[in-house]
DRENDO-1510 file (C-alpha; in Angstrom, 1 decimal, always signed):
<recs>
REC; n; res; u; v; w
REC; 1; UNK; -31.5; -54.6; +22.3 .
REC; 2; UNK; -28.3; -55.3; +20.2 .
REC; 3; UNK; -29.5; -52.1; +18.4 .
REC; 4; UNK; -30.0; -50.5; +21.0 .
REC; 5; UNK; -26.1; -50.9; +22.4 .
REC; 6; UNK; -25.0; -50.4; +19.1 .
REC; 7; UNK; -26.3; -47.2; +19.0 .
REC; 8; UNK; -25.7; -46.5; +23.1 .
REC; 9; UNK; -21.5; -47.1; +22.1 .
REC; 10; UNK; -21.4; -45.0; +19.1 .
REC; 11; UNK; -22.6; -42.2; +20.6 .
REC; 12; UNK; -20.0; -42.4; +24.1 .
REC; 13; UNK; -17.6; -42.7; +21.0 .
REC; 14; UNK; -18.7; -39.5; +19.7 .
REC; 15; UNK; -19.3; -37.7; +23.1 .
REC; 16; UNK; -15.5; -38.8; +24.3 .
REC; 17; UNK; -14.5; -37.8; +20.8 .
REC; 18; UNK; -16.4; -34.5; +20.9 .
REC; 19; UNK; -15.1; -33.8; +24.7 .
REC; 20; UNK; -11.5; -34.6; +23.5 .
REC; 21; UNK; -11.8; -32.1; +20.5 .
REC; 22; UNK; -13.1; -29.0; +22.1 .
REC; 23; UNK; -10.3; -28.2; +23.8 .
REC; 24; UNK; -8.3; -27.9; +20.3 .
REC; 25; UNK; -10.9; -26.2; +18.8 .
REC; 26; UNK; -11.1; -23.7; +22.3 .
REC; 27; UNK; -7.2; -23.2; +21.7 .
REC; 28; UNK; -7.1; -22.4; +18.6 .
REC; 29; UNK; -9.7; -19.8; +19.2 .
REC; 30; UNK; -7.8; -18.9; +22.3 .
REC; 31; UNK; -5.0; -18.3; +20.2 .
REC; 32; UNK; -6.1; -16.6; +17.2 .
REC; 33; UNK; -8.0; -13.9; +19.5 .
REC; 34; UNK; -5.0; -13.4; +21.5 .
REC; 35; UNK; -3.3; -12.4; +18.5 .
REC; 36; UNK; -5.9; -10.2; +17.0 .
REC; 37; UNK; -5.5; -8.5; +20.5 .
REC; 38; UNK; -1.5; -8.5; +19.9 .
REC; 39; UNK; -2.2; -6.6; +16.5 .
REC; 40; UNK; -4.7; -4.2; +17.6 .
REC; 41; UNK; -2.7; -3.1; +20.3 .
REC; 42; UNK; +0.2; -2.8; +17.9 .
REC; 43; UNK; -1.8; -0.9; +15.8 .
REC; 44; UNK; -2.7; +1.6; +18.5 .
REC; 45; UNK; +0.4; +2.3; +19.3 .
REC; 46; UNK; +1.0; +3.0; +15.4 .
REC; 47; UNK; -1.8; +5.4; +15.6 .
REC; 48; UNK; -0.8; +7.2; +18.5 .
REC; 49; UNK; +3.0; +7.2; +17.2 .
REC; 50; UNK; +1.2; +9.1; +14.0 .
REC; 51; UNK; -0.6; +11.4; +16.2 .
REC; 52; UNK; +2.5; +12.2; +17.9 .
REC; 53; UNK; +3.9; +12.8; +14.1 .
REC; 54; UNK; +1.9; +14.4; +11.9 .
REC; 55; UNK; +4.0; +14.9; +9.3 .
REC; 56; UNK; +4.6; +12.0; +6.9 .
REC; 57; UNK; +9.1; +10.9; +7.0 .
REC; 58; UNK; +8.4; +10.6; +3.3 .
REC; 59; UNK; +5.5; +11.8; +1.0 .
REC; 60; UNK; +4.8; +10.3; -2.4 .
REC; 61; UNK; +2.3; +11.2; -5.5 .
REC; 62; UNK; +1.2; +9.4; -8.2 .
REC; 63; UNK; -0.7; +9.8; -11.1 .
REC; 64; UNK; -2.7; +8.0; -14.7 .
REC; 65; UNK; -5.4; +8.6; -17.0 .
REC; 66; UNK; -4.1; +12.2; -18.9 .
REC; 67; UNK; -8.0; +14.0; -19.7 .
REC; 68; UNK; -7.0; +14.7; -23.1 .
REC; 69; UNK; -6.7; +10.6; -23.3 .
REC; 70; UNK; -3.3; +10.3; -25.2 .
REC; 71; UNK; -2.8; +7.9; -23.2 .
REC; 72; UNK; -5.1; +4.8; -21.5 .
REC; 73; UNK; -2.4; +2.8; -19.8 .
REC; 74; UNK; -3.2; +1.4; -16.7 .
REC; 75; UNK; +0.3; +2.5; -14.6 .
REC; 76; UNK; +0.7; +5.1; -12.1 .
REC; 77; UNK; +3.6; +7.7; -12.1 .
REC; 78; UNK; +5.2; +7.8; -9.0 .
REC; 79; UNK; +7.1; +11.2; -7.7 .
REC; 80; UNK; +8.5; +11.3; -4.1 .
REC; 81; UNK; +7.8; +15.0; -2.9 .
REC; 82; UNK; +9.3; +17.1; -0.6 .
REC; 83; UNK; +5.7; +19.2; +0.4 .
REC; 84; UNK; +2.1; +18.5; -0.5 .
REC; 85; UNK; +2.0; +21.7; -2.2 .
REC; 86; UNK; +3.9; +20.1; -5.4 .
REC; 87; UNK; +0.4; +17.8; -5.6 .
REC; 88; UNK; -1.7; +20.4; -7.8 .
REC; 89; UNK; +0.9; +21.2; -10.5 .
REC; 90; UNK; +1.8; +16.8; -11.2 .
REC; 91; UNK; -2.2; +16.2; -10.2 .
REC; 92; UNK; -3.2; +18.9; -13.4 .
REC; 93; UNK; -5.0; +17.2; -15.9 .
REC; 94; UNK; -4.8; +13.7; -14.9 .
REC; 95; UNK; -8.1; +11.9; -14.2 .
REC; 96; UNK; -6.7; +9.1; -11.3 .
REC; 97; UNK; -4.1; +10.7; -8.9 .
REC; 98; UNK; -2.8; +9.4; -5.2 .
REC; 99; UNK; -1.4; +11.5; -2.4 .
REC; 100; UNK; +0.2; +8.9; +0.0 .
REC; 101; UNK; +2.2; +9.6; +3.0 .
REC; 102; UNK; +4.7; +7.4; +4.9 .
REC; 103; UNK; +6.0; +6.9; +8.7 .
REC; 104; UNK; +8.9; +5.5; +9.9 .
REC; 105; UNK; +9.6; +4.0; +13.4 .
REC; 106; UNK; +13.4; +3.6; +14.4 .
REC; 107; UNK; +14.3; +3.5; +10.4 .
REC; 108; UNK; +11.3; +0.6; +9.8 .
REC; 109; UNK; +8.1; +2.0; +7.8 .
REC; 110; UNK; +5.4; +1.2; +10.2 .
REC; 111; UNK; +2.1; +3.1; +8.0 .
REC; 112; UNK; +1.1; +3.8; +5.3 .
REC; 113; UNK; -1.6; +6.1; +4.5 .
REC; 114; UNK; -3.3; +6.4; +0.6 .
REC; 115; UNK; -5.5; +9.3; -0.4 .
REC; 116; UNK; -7.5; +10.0; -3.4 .
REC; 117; UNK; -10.6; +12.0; -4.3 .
REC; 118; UNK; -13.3; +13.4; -7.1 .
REC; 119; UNK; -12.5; +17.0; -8.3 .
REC; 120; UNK; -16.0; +18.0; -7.5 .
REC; 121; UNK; -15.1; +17.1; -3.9 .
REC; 122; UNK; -18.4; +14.6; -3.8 .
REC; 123; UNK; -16.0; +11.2; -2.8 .
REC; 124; UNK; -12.6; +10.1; -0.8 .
REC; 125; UNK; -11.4; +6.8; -0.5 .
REC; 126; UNK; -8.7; +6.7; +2.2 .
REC; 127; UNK; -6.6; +3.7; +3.1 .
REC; 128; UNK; -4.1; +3.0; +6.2 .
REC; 129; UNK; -1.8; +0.0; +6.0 .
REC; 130; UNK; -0.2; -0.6; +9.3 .
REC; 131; UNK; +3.0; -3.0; +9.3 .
REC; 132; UNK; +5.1; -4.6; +12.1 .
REC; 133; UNK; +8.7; -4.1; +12.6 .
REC; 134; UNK; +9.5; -7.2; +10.2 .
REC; 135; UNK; +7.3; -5.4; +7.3 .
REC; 136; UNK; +4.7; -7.6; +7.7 .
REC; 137; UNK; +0.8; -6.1; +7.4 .
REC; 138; UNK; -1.1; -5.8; +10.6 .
REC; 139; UNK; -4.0; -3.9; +9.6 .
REC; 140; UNK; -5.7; -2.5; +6.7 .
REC; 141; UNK; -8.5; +1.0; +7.7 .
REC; 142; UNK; -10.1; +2.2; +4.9 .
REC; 143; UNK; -12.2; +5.5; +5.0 .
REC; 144; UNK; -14.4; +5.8; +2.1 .
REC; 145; UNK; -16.8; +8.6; +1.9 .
REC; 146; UNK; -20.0; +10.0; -0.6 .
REC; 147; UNK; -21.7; +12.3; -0.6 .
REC; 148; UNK; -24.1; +10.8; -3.7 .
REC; 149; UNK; -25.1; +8.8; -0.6 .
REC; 150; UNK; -24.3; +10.9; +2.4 .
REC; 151; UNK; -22.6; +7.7; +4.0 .
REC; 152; UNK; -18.8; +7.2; +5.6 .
REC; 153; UNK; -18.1; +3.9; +5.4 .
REC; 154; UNK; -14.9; +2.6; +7.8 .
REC; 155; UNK; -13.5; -1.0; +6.8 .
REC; 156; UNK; -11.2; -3.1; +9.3 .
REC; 157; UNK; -9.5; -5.9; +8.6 .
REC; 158; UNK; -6.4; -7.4; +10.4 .
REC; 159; UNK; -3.9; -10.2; +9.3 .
REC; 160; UNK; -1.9; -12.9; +11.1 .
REC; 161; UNK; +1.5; -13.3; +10.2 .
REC; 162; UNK; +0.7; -15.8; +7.1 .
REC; 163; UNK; -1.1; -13.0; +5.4 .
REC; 164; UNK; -4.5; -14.8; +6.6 .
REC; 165; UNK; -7.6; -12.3; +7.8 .
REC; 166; UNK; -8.4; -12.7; +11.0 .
REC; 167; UNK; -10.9; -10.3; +11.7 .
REC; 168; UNK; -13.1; -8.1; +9.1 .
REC; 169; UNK; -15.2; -5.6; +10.0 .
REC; 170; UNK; -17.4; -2.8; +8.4 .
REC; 171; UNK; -19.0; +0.6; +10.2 .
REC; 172; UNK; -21.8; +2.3; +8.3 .
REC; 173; UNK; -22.1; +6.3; +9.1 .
REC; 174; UNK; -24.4; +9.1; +8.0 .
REC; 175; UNK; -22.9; +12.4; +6.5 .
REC; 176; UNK; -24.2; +15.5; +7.1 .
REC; 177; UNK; -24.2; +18.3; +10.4 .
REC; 178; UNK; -22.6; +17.4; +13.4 .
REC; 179; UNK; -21.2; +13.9; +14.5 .
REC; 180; UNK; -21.7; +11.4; +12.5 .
REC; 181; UNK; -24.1; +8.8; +13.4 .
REC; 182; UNK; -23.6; +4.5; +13.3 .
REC; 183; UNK; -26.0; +2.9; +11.4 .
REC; 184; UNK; -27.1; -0.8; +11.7 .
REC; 185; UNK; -26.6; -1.9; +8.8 .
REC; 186; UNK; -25.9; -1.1; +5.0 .
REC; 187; UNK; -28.3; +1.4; +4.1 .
REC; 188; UNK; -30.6; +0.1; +1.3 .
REC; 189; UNK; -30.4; +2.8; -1.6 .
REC; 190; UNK; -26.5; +3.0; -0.8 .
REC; 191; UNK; -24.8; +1.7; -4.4 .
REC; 192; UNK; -21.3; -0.8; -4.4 .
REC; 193; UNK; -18.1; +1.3; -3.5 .
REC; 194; UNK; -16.4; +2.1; -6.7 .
REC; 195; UNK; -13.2; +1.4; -5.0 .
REC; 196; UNK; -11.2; -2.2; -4.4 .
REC; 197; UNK; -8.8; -1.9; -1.3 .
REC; 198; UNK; -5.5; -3.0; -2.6 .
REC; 199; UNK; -3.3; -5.6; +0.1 .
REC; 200; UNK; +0.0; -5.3; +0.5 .
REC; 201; UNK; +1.0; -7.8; +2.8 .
REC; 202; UNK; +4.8; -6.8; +2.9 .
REC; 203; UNK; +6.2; -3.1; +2.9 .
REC; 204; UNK; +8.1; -4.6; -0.3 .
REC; 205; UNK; +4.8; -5.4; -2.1 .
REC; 206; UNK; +4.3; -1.7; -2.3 .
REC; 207; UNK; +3.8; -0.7; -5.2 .
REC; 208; UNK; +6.2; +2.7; -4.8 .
REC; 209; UNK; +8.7; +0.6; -3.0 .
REC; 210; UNK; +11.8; +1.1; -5.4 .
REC; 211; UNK; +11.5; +4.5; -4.2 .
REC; 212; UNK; +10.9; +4.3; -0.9 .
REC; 213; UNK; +14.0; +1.6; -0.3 .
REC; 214; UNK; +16.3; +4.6; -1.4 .
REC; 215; UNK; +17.3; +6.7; +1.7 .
REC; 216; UNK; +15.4; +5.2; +4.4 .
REC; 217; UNK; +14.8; +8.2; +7.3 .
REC; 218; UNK; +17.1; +8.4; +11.0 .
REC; 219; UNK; +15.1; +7.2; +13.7 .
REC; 220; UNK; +13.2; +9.0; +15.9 .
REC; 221; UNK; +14.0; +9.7; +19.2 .
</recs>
């Protein structure tokens, strides 16, 4: 019987405990998916901003890797630009090249979007960084397609303001004539993504930033 108490107390211990608990636990949730909302509206906004802006405030190229190999270092050569069409000419004869383009809200860079692809045309790999008006990262979208595979593959992930992920998410498309259908899951003969997404969790992390910090843009009305 004195067992049987024992055991009867410990567990209203744990139950009041437990009750007393949830609620913390249920906040902290609470809060954490009220601020995924914030960023994903915020990030929205961005996008339409961007639509509404098609042309990039500044546009930067970059390139490494010469073909002729006389040299293997592992920097990129950055060049602001004043048109795309300069890309082919500093892009000749390089193996690894960038084409990135940059948006400014009321004099604040507010995305960032990174391009790259095979000669052949059979891959892209592009990457949006979306930052707040403090610099800080929102969201990273990354838009990597194969055609080795036939698959699109769209990665999401958004930060908190401590440079924490709070949400990570990863689409799986098929390539090929007219829309693009979701798949389920990873298809099975689908190889790793050659390709690391880089994080810049402050528009100063960038790694063309010295660049960029020179002559920042009027804002737009």
């Amino acid at each position: 019987m004195v067992k049987t108490k024992t055991l009867a107390f410990v567990l209203g211990i744990s139950i009041v405990f437990i009750s007393m608990l949830s609620p913390m636990l249920l906040g902290q949730s609470t809060g954490e998916e009220r601020t995924l909302e914030i960023i994903k509206k915020l990030s929205a906004e961005i996008d339409q901003y961007v639509k509404d802006h098609e042309d990039p405030d500044r546009k930067f190229i970059a390139r490494k890797f010469p073909i002729d190999h006389s040299s293997r270092e592992d920097t990129w050569e950055w060049k602001e630009v004043k048109s795309w069409d300069e890309t082919d000419a500093y892009f000749k004869d390089y193996w690894s090249f960038l084409r990135v383009g940059v948006y400014f809200k009321n004099s604040r860079v507010v995305y960032v979007h990174t391009g790259k692809w095979s000669d052949s045309g059979d891959w892209a790999f592009y990457v949006s960084y979306y930052y707040d008006d403090k610099g800080r990262l929102l969201q990273i979208a990354t838009d990597y397609r194969t055609l080795v595979d036939d698959i699109k593959i769209l990665d999401f992930q958004y930060f908190n303001d401590s440079g924490q992920v709070l949400d990570h998410t990863v689409e799986y498309y098929t390539l090929g004539p007219g829309a693009d259908q979701k798949l389920a899951e990873k298809p099975e003969h689908m190889g790793t993504p050659i390709h690391d997404i880089p994080v810049y969790l402050k528009v100063s992390d960038l790694p063309f930033y010295t660049q960029l910090k020179i002559g920042l843009p009027e804002a737009k009305k």
